[in-house]
C-alpha positions in Angstrom: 37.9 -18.9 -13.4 39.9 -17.5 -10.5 38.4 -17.2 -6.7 37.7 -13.6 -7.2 35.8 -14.2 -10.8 33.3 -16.7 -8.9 33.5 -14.5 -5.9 32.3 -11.3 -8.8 29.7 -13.5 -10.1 27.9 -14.6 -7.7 27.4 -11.0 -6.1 26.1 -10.3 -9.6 23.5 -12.9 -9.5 22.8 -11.9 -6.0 22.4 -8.2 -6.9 20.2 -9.1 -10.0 18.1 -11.8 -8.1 17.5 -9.4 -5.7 16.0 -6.6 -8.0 13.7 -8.8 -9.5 12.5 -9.5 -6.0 12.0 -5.5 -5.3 10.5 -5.2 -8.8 8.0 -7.8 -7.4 7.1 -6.2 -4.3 6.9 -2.8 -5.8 4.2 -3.8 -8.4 2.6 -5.8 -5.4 2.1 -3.0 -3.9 1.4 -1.1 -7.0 -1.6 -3.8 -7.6 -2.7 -3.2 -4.1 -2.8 0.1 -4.0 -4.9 0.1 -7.5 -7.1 -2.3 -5.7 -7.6 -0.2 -2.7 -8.4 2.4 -4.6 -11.1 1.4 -6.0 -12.8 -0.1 -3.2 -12.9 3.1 -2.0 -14.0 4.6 -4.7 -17.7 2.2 -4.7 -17.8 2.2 -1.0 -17.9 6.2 -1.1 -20.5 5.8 -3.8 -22.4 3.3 -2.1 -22.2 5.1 1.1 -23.5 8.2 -0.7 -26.8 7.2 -0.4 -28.5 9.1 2.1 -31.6 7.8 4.1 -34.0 9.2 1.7 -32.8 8.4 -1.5 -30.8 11.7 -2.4 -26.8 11.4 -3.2 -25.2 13.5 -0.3 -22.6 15.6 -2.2 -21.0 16.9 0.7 -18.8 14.7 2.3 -17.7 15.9 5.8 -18.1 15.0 9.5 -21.3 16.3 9.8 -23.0 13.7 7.4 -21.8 11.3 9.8 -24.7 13.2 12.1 -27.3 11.8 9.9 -26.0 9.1 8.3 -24.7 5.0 9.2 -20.9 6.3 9.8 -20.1 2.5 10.2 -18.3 2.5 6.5 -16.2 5.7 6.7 -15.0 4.1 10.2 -14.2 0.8 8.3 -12.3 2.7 5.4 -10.6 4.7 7.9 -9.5 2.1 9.7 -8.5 -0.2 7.0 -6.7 3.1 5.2 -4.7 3.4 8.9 -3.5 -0.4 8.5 -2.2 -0.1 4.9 -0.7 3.0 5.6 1.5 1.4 9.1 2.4 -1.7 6.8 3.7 0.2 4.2 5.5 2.5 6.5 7.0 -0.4 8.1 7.9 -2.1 4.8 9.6 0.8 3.7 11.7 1.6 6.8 12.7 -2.1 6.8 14.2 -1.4 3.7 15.9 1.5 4.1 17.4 -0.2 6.9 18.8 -3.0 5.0 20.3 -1.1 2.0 22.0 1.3 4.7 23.6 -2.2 6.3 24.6 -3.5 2.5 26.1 -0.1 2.1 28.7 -0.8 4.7 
């Protein structure tokens, strides 16, 4: 095998090590977002529950009025972090495959 052989190789390995390792994080994130999800979806129907026993169907600012509005804070808050990492993930890697385009 000749210098430029090896040299071939090994940016194949590289190249396929390194799609494994996005095919990882992208079904990470997959998972989490699956995950997420579905908290959601229980807290909603947990937090449904208005003070006197009836399911509020109407789901809007005002039922924060007359409901415990801690939960929809907590889900909006924890939606707001997800949503900054993944848009900090993703610009990190647009970064990097613009740098290994040149």
């Amino acid at each position: 095998m000749t210098e430029n052989e090896r040299l071939a190789e090994l940016h194949k390995r590289m190249t396929g090590l390194r799609k494994k390792r996005e095919g990882r994080l992208l079904n990470a994130m997959g998972a989490a977002s699956t995950v997420l999800f579905a908290c959601l979806f229980i807290m909603v129907q947990h937090l449904g529950v208005g003070r006197f026993g009836a399911i509020s169907n109407i789901y809007s600012g005002s039922t924060l009025l007359y409901e415990e509005a801690g939960g929809y804070v907590l889900t909006a808050i924890v939606a707001f972090v997800i949503g900054t990492v993944v848009t900090i993930i993703c610009v990190r890697k647009h970064k990097k495959e613009k740098e290994e385009d040149r």
